[in-house]
C-alpha positions in Angstrom: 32.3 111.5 -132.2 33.3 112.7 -135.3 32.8 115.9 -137.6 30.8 114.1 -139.9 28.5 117.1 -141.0 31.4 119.0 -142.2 31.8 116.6 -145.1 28.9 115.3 -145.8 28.8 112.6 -148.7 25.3 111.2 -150.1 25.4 108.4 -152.3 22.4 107.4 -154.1 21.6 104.6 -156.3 18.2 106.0 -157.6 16.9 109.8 -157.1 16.0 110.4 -153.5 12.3 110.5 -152.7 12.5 114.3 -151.3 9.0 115.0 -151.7 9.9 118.0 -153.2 10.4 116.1 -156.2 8.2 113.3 -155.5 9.9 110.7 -157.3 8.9 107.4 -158.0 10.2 103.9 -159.0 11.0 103.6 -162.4 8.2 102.4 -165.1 8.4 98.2 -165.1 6.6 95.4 -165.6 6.3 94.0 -162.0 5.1 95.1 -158.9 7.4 97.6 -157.0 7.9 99.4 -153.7 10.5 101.7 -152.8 12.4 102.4 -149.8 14.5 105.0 -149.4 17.5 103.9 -147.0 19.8 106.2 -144.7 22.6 105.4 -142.3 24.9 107.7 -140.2 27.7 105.7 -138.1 30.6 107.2 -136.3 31.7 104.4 -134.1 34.5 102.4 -135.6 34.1 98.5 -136.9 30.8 99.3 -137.0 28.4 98.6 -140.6 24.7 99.1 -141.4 23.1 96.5 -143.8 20.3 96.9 -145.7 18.5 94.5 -147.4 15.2 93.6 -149.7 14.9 90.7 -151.5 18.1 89.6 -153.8 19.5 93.1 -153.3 21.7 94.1 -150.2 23.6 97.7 -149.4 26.1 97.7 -146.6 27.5 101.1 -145.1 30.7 101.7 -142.9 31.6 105.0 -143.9 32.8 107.1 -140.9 31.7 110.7 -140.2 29.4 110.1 -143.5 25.4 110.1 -144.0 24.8 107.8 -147.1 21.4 107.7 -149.1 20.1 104.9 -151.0 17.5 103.6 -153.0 16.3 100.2 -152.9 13.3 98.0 -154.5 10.8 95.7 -153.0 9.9 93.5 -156.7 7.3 90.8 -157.2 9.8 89.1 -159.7 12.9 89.1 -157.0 10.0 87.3 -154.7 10.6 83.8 -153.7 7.2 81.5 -153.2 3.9 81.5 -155.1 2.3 84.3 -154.1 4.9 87.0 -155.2 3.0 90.2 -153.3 4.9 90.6 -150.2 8.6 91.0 -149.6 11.1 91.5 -146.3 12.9 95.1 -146.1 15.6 94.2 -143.2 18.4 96.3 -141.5 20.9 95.2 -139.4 23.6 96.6 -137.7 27.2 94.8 -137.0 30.0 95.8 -134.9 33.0 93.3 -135.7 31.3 91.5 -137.0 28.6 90.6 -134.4 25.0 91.3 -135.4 23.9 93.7 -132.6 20.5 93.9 -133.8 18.3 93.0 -137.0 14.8 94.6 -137.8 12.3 94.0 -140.5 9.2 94.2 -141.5 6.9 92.6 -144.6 5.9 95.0 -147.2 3.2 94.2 -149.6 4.2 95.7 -152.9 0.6 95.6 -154.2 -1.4 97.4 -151.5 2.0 99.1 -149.7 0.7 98.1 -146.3 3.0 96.6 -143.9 2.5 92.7 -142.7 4.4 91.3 -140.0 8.0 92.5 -138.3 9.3 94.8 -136.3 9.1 98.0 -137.3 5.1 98.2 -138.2 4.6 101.6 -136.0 6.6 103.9 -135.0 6.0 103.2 -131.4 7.5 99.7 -131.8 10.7 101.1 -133.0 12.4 102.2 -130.1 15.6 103.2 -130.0 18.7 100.6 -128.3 21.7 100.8 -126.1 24.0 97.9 -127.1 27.8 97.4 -126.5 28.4 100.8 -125.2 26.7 102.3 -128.7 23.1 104.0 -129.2 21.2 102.8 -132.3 18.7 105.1 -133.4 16.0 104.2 -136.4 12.9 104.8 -137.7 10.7 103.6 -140.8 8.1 105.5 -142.5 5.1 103.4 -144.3 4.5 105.3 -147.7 1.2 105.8 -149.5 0.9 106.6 -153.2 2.5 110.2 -152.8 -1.1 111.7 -151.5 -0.8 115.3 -150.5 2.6 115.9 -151.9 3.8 113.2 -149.1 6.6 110.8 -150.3 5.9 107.7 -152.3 8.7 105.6 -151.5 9.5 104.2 -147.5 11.9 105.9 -145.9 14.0 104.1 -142.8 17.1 105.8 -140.8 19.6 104.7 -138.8 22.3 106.2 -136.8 24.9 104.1 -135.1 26.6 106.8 -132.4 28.6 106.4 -128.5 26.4 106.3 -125.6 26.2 109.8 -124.7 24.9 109.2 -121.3 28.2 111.5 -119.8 28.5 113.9 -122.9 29.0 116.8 -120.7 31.6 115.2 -118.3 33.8 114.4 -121.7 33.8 117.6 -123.4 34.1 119.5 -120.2 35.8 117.7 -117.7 36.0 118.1 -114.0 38.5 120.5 -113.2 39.2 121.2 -116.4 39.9 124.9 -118.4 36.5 124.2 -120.0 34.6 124.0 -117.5 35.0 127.0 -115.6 33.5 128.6 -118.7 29.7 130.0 -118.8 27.2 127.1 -119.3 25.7 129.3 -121.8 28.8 128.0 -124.2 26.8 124.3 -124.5 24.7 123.7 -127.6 22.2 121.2 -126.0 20.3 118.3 -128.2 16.9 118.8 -127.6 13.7 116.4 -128.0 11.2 118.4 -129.5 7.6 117.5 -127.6 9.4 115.1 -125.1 6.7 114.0 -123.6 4.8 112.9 -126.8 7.1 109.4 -126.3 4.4 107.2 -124.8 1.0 106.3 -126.0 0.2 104.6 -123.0 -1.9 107.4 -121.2 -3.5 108.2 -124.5 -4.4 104.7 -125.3 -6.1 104.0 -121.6 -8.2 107.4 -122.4 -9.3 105.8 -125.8 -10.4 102.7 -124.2 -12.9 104.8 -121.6 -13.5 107.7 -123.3 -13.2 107.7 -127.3 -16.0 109.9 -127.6 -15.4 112.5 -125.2 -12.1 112.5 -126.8 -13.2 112.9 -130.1 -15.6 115.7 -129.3 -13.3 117.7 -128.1 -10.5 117.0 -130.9 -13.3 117.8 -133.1 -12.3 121.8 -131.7 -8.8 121.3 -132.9 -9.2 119.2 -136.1 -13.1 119.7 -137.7 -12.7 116.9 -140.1 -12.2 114.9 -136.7 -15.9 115.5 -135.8 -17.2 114.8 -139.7 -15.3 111.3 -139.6 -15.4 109.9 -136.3 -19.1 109.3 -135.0 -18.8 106.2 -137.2 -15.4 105.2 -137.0 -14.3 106.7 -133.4 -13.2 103.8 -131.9 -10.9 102.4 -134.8 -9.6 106.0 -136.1 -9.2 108.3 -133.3 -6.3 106.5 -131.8 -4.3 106.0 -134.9 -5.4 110.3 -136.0 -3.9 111.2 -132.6 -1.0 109.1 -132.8 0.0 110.1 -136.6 -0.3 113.8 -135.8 1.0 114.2 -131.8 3.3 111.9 -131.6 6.8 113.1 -132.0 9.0 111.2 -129.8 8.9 107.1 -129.7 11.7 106.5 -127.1 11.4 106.5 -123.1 13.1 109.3 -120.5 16.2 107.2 -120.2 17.3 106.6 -123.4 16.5 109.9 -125.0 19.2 111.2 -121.9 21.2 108.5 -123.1 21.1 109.1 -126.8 22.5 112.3 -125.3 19.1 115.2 -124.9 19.6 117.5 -121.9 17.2 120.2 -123.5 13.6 120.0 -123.0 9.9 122.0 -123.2 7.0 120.3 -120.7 3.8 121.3 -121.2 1.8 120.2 -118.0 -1.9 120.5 -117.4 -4.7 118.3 -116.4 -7.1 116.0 -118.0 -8.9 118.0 -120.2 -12.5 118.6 -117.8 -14.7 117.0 -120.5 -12.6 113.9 -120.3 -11.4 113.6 -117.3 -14.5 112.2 -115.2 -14.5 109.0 -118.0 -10.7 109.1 -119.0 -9.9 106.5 -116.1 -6.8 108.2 -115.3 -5.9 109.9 -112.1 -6.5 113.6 -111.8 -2.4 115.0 -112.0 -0.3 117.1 -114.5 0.8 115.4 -118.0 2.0 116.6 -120.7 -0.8 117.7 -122.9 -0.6 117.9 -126.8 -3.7 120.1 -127.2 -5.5 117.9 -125.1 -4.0 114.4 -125.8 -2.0 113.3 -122.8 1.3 111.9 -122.8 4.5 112.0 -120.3 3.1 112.6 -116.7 4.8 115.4 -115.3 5.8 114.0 -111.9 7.4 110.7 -113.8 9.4 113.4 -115.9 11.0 114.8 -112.9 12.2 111.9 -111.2 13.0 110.0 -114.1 15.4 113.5 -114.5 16.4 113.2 -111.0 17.1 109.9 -111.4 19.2 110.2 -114.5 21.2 113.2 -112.8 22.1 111.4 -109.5 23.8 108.7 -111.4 25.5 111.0 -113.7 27.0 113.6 -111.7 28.7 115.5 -114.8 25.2 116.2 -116.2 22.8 119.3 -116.2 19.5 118.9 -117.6 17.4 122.4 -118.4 13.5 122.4 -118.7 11.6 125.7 -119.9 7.9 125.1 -118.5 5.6 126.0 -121.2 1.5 126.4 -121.7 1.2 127.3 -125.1 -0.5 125.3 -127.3 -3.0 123.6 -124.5 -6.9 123.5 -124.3 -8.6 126.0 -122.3 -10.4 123.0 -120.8 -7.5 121.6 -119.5 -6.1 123.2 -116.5 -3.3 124.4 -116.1 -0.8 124.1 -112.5 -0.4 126.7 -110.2 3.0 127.7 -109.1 3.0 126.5 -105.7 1.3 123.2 -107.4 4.6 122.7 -109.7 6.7 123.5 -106.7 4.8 120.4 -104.7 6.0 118.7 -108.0 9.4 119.3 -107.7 10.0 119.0 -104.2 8.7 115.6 -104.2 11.1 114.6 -106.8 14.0 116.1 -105.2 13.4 114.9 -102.0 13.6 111.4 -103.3 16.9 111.8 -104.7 19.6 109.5 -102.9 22.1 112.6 -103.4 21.7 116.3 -103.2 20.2 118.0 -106.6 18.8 121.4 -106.4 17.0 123.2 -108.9 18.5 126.0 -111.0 16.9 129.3 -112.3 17.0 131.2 -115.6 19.3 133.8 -114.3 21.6 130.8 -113.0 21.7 129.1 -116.2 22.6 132.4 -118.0 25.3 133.6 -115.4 27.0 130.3 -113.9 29.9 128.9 -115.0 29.6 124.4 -115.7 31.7 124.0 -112.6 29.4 126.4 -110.3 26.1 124.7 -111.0 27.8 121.1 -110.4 29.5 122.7 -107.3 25.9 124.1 -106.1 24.4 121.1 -107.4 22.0 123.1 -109.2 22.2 120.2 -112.7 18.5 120.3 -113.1 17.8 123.9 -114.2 13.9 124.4 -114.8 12.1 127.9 -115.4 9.1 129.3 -117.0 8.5 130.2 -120.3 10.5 132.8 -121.6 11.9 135.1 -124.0 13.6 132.8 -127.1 15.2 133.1 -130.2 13.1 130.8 -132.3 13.6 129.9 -136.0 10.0 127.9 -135.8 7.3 129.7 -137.6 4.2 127.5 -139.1 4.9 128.9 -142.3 8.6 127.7 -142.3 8.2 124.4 -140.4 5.2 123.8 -142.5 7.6 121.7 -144.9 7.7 118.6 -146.5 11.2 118.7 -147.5 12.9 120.8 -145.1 14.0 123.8 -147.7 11.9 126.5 -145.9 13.6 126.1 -142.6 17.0 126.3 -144.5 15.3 129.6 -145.8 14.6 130.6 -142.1 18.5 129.4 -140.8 19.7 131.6 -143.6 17.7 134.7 -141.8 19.4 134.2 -138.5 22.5 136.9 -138.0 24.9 137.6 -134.9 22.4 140.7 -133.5 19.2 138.7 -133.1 20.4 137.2 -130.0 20.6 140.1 -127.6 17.6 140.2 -124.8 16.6 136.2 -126.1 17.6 133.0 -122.9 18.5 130.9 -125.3 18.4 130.1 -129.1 16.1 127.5 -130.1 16.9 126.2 -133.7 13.8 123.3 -134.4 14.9 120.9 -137.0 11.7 119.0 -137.1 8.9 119.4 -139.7 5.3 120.5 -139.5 3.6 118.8 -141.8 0.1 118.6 -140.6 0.0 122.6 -140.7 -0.3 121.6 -144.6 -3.8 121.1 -145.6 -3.8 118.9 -147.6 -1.5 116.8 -145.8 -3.7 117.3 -142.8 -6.6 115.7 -144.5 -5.0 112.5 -145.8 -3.9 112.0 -142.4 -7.4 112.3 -140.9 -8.8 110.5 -143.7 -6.0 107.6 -143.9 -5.0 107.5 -140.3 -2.1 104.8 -139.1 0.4 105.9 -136.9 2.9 104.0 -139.3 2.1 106.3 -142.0 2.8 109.8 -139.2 3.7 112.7 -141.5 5.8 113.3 -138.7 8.0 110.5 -139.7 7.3 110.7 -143.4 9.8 114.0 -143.3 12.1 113.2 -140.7 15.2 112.1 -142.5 14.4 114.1 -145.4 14.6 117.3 -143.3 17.3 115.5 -141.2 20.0 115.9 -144.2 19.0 119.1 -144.8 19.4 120.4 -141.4 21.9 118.7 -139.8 24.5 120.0 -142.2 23.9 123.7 -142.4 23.9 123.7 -138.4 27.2 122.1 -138.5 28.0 124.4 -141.0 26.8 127.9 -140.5 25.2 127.8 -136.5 28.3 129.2 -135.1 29.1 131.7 -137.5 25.5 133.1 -137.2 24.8 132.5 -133.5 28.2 134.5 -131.7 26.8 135.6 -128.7 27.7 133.6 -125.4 23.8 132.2 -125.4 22.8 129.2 -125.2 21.9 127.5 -128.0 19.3 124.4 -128.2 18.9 122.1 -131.2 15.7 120.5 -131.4 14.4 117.9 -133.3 11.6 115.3 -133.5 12.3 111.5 -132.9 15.7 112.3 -131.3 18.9 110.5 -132.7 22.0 109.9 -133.0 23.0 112.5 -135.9 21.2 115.2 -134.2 23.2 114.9 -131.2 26.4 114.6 -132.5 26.4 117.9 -134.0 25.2 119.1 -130.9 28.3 118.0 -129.1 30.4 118.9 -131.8 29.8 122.7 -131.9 29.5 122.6 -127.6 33.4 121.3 -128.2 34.1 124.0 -130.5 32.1 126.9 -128.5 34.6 125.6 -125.5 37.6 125.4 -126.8 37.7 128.3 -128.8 
């Protein structure tokens, strides 16, 4: 893994489509689309291709994000009917295509056709060749609500960072005898908003109980859905809770060893016609995702085969519907037993105090690798009216705020990288209004906030952040560029 944030190089053919500046495609006589193109790569022999019709961009620049513009055109359109064109990536390592995505954009209405990368859900990231690929693709409207008017798509190309912590502090080695508290951990922001599979099973049995009760959280919900519940309500809730798209294993793979559950139950007003069984999942509000008990073992799981490894979860309740209800302790401990009593080798559970006081090599030696604890007192540079961004520059203005004294008496400090774009009105309303989970304003900012962030953590985090505290970097849609700097600043923390 390389430095790459520390000289970061953008390279752009056309103005970006920040929508702080809303840009658009220049004036022309034919029919146009935008996409907005990024790549991040910093495993050698390795190149990105991008492509529309009659115009390719290839990128094999190490330790480099690049930014490009390209054109979906009616005139650069083979066939008759010259509405709909291919946007394509694919990715090559010596050549060898390891994977190729597309999807069919039709330049006069914007919507997507057929391909691959239609929802976000369908875009899941890949382990291939001992590499992670990470992407995403955002389906632009107009520029409604200040939201960008041009596509965006990302891709990172990174090492499998299944064992990051047994590389940068080896067994035995000077590093790690050295607090835990020295790691900067990648972090998943919402992990457990990965799988629509729970949601979409409650859809199907209850939409309208659903919908009732969203109507609490989101009024326009109420105003829009007795109509249209069954066709909106599913693509509302996956546009605006959604914010990871990748299962348990890979997002430990792609290298996240930070995370915040939420558990509760079924929300009571659902849960009698929801059709699934009465346990603890994840709960965005009161949308379901991640059951709790497949969290732990899948955790369990991961750390028995990776015995360098320590994974942290702070249990949280914030944010959850009083109608769902919420475990009691001797409920979660049922939880965790169960999980740890299936492991095939010993793995005990770690405390707070533990994760603040033990050196790397004591919690592998105790076996205490999956460190879980309540919520508690953190350092947090999320606030709604910082995060409430569509280009990132108010939680730059909220990193610039952080200074070497804030840390005393926090666990752990928590920098979110991720947007919140539905905390913008307007922004809220066009995605009630114009629901598709392809066009998630969660997605619509992610690599625009991405290059923003990214950088001045690299950059500034460890002159800011001095204390020996943990520090978490979390992000929505975990990837490959988020991670790195992660790993980057734990080797620098250690070996300084």
């Amino acid at each position: 893994m390389g430095a790459w944030l520390s000289a970061l190089v953008f390279r752009h053919t056309e103005p970006s489509d920040d929508a702080s500046t809303k840009s658009a495609v220049p004036p022309t006589t034919n029919l146009t689309k935008g996409v907005q193109v990024y790549a991040y790569i910093t495993v050698t022999n390795c190149l990105v291709e991008f492509s529309v019709p009659e115009n390719t961009v290839s990128r094999n620049q190490l330790n480099a994000c690049s930014s490009n513009y390209l054109v979906v055109e009616n005139a650069k359109i083979p066939g008759l009917f010259k509405h709909k064109g291919n946007f394509s990536f694919s990715v090559y390592r010596h050549g060898i295509k390891l994977t190729h995505q597309w999807v069919e954009i039709n330049i006069f209405t914007g919507e997507l056709g057929n391909g691959t990368m239609n929802s976000p859900q369908y875009t899941p990231s890949m382990v291939v060749d001992g590499i992670i690929i990470t992407y995403g693709f955002y389906n632009a409207g107009p520029g409604e609500a200040g939201l960008p008017s041009n596509n965006q798509c990302y891709v990172t190309v990174t090492q499998d960072c299944s064992r990051w912590m047994g590389e940068v502090a080896r067994t035995g080695s000077p590093q790690a005898e050295l607090p835990f508290s020295r790691f900067v951990l990648p972090s998943a922001h919402d992990v457990g908003m990965n799988d629509t599979q729970n949601t979409d099973i409650i859809f199907e049995n209850a939409t309208s109980k659903m919908a009732k009760v969203l109507n609490g959280v989101v009024p326009l919900f109420g105003e829009l859905t007795e109509t249209w519940a069954g066709v909106m309500a599913p693509e509302i809730a996956y546009g605006l809770a959604f914010t990871q798209k990748d299962d348990l294993e890979t997002m430990l793979a792609i290298g996240a060893r930070y995370f915040e559950f939420r558990p509760a139950h079924i929300h009571k007003d659902i849960l009698p016609y929801s059709g699934l069984e009465d346990k603890l999942y994840f709960q965005h509000a009161c949308i379901p995702g991640m059951a709790y008990d497949e969290f732990l073992h899948g955790c369990v799981g991961f750390l028995v085969g990776h015995p360098s490894e320590i994974i942290v979860v702070q249990i949280r309740h914030d944010n959850i519907l009083a109608g769902c209800a919420l475990p009691t302790p001797a409920e979660l401990q049922t939880y965790m037993d169960n999980a740890l009593g299936q492991a095939s080798d010993p793995i005990a559970c770690g405390t707070l105090d533990d994760m603040k006081s033990l050196t790397i090599a004591q919690l592998r030696a105790s076996h205490k690798r999956l460190i879980v604890f309540p919520t508690t007192d953190v350092l947090s540079t999320w606030t709604k009216a910082a995060n409430a961004t569509l280009n990132g520059d108010s939680i730059i203005a909220a990193y610039e705020k952080l200074e070497p004294g804030q840390q005393k008496g926090h666990a752990l400090t928590n920098l979110q990288c991720q947007a919140t774009a539905s905390e913008i009105t307007d922004v809220l309303v066009y995605s009630v209004t114009s629901p598709k989970a392809s066009t998630s304003c969660l997605m619509s900012t992610k690599a625009i906030c991405d290059t923003k962030t990214l950088p001045w953590i690299r950059e500034n985090a460890l002159g800011r952040l001095q204390a020996e505290e943990l520090i978490v970097m979390m992000n929505d849609f975990i990837d490959g560029a988020t991670v790195d700097v992660a790993v980057e600043l734990s080797k620098k923390r250690l070996n300084a």
